[in-house]
N, C-alpha and C positions, 0 to 999 in steps of 0.2 A: 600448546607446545608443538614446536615440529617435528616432524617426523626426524631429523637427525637426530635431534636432544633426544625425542624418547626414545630411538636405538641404545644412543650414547648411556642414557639413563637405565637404562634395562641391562645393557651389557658391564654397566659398575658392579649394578647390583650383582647380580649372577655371580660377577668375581667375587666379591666382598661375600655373600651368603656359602657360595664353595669352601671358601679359605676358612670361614667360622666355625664348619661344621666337619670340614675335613682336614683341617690343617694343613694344606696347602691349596692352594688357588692356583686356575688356571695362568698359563700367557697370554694365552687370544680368546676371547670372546667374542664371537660377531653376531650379529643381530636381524634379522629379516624379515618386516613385517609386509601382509601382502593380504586384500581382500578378507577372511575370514581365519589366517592363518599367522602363526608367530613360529618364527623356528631358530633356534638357539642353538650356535656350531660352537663346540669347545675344545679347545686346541691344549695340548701341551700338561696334562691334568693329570697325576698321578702321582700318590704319596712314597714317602719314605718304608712305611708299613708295607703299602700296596708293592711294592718291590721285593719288599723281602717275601710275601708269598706270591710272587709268580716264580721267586728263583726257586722256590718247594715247589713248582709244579700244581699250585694253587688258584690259578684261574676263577674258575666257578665259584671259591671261596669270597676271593676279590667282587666278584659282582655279585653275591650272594650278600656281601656289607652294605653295598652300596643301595641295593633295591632294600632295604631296607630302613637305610636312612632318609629315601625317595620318598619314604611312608609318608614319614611326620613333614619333610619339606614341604609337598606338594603344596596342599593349604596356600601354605604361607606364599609358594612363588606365583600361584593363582591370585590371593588376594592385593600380589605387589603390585605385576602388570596391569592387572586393572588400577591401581591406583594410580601408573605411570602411565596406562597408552588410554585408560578407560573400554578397555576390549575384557569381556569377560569370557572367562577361560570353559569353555563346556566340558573339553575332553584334552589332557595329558597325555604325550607320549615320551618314554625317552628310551635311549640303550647305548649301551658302552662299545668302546674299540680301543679295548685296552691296549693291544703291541702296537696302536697307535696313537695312545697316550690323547686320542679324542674322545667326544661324546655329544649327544645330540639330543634338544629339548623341542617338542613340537605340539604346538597347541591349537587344537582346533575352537573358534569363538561362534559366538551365536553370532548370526545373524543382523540384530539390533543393534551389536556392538561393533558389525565391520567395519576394517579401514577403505579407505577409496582409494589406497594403491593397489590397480590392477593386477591380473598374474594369467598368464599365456598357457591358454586350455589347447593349445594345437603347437607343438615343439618339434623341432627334427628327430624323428626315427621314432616318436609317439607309438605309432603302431605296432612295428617292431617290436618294441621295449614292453607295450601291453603283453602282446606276445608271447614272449621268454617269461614276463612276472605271474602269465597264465598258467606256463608250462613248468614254472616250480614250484607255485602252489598245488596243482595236481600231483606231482613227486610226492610234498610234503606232507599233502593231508587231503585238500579238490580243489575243482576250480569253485573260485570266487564267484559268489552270487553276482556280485557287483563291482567293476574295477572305474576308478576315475584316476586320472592322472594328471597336473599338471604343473607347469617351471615357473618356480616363484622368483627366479631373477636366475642370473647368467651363469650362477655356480649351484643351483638347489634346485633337483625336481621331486617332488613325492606324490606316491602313487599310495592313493588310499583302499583297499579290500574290504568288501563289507559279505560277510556269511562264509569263514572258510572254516569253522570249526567240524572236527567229525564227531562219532558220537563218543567214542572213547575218551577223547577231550574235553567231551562235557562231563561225563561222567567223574573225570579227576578233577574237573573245577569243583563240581558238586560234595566231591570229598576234600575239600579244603587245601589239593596239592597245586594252586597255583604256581607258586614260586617252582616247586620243579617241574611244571609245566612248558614254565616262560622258557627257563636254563634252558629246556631239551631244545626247545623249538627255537629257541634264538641258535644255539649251535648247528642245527640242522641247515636253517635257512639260510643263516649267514654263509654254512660252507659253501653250500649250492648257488648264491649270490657272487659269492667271491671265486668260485674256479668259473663259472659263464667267459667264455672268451668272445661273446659278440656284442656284450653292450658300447663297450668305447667306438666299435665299430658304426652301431646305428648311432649314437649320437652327435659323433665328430669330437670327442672330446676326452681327455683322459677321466677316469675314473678317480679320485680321491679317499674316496670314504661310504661305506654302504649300513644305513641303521635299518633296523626295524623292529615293532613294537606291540602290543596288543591291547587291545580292551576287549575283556574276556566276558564282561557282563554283555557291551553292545555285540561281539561278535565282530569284530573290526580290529585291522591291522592298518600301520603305515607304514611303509617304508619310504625313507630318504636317500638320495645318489645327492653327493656334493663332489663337485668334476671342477677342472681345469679345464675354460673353454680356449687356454694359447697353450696345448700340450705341445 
């Protein structure tokens, strides 16, 4: 199959398993595969329900549903992709942007299953952008053992963290409070992500949408910039 079909093919899905399980499907789905990586931008996504608690003031609740039903999907959207790209899914990422009605699916694959579309390990303001993703992991919690970054195509960069957990962290993993881990930590970073006034700057490019996610067992975070590169 080509690699258009299986975007095309993967980005049905996605609509069609949304809509099933959430009762309402996105508008846009777009699709991105790239070396060892899959990443899922979802546009325009939010229920009828999910509206009536943000106007409570119910946020955290709203993605408190959603990771939830992320539980039992995952599986299934691991076993689809591989059926569709034959890329097997090692690690899931995803996280919401609810006031804008987006969300973002990121999958890291082995190795054996990569694609042979390339992805650009050296990007404009690279450095810089390490930089700033150093200097608000240290805020949030330390710097990163380990930071790689690179631009999967003209609108997605993600920069992967490996070792940013402190001990306190583990200690609530240990006691079973993931989920209000995640919540803290995604509000946290995201604030911090979203007031920065120098990323558009190093990169030349408007800023759109900023995810970020964790794998609490490996100790690894990703986060995604999806930009306007004709702002």
């Amino acid at each position: 199959m080509e690699k258009k079909d299986k975007t095309a093919e993967l980005s049905n899905y996605i609509s069609k398993l949304l809509r099933e399980n959430f009762g309402k499907g996105p508008q846009f789905v777009h699709v991105s595969i790239g070396f060892t990586f899959i990443t899922i931008y979802i546009r325009n996504f939010i229920t009828p329900q999910e509206r009536v608690l943000l106007n409570q003031k119910s946020e955290d609740r709203v993605i408190e549903i959603r990771d939830l039903m992320m539980i039992n999907l995952i599986p299934e959207i691991k076993a689809n992709i591989y059926r569709i790209t034959g890329m097997e899914v090692n690690e899931f990422y995803y996280d919401w942007s609810i006031h804008n009605k987006s969300a973002m699916f990121t999958c890291i694959c082995s190795e054996d299953s990569k694609s042979e579309v390339p992805i650009d390990s050296d990007f404009n303001g690279k450095g810089k952008m390490e930089k700033e993703i150093i200097d608000i992991s240290r805020f949030a919690q330390r710097d990163p053992d380990e930071l790689e970054s690179y631009q999967l195509n003209d609108r997605t960069i993600i920069f992967i963290r490996n070792g940013i957990l402190v001990t306190i962290e583990k200690e609530l993993i240990r006691d079973g409070l993931q989920e209000n881990l995640r919540i803290a930590k995604r509000r946290l970073e995201k604030r911090l992500l979203h007031n920065n006034t120098h990323f558009e700057e190093y990169l030349g490019m408007r800023v759109i949408d900023i995810f970020v996610d964790w794998d609490f067992e490996l100790d690894k975070s990703v986060m995604l910039f999806i930009t306007n590169p004709t702002r």
